[in-house]
C-alpha positions in Angstrom: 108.7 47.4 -20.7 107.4 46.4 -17.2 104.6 49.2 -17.2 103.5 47.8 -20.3 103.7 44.6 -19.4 101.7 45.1 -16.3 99.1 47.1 -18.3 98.4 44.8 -21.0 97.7 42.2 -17.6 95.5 45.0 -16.5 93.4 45.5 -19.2 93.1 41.5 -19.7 92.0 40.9 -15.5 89.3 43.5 -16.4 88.0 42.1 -19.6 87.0 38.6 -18.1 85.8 40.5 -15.1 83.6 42.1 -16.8 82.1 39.1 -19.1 81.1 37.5 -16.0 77.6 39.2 -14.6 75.0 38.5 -12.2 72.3 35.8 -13.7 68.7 35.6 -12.2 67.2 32.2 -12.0 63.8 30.9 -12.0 62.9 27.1 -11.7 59.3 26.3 -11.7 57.1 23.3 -12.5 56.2 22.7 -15.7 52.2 22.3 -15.4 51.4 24.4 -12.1 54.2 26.9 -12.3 54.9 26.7 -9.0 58.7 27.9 -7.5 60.2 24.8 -7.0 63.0 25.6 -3.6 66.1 23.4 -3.3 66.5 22.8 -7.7 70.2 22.3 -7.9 71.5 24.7 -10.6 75.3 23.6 -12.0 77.4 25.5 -14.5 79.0 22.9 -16.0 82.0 24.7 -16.9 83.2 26.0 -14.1 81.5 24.0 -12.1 79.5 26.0 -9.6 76.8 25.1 -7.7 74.0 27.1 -6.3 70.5 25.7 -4.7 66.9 27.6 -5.0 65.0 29.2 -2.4 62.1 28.9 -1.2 60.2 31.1 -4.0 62.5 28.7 -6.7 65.0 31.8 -7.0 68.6 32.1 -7.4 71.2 34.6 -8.8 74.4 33.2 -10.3 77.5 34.4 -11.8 78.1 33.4 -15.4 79.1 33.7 -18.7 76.4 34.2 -21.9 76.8 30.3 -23.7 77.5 28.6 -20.0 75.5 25.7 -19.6 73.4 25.0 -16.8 72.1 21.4 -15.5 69.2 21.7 -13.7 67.9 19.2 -11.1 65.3 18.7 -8.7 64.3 15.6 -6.8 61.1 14.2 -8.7 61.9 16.0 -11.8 63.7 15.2 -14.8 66.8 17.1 -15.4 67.1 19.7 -17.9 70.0 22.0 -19.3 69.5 25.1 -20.5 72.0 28.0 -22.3 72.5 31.3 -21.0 72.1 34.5 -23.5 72.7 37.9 -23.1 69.5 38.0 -20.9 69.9 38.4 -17.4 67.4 36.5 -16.2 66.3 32.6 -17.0 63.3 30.9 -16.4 63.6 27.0 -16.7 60.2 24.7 -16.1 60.7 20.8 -15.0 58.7 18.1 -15.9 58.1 15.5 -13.4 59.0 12.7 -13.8 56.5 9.7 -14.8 55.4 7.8 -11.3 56.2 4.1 -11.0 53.4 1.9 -11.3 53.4 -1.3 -8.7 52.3 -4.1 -10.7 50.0 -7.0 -8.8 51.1 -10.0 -8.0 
């Protein structure tokens, strides 16, 4: 009963093991496409964090359907759904500048 036990464990571990995998992320601006480095990219989930490069890469380990928040400082913040892809490409729009208004 214990070997059967301690395979049906077994075969569980490695079934959520395995619907984990390796996700490449892109973050880019909107307009110029340009990598945007230090986007903040959170599965909300689990809630793990990982930060861009320099070339606005990361990869991340996640679930297909985890949802990711991304943020960036000057952009507005956007969450996006992973599929079965393994890679994501997510473009922020900036956000609107602040007018000063004369006295």
């Amino acid at each position: 009963m214990k070997k059967l036990v301690f395979f049906f464990v077994f075969v569980c571990c490695a079934f959520l093991a395995q619907a984990q995998k390796n996700y490449a992320v892109k973050i880019a601006d909107s307009k110029t496409e340009d990598p945007l480095d230090k986007a903040t990219v959170i599965i909300k989930s689990a809630n793990k964090k990982a930060i861009t490069n320099e070339t606005g890469l990361l990869v991340i380990q996640a679930e297909p359907g985890d949802i990711l928040t991304i943020s960036c400082h000057g952009y507005i913040s956007q969450e996006a759904t992973l599929s079965a892809s393994s890679s994501v490409i997510v473009f922020l729009v900036k956000k609107p500048e602040k007018r000063k208004r004369k006295h």
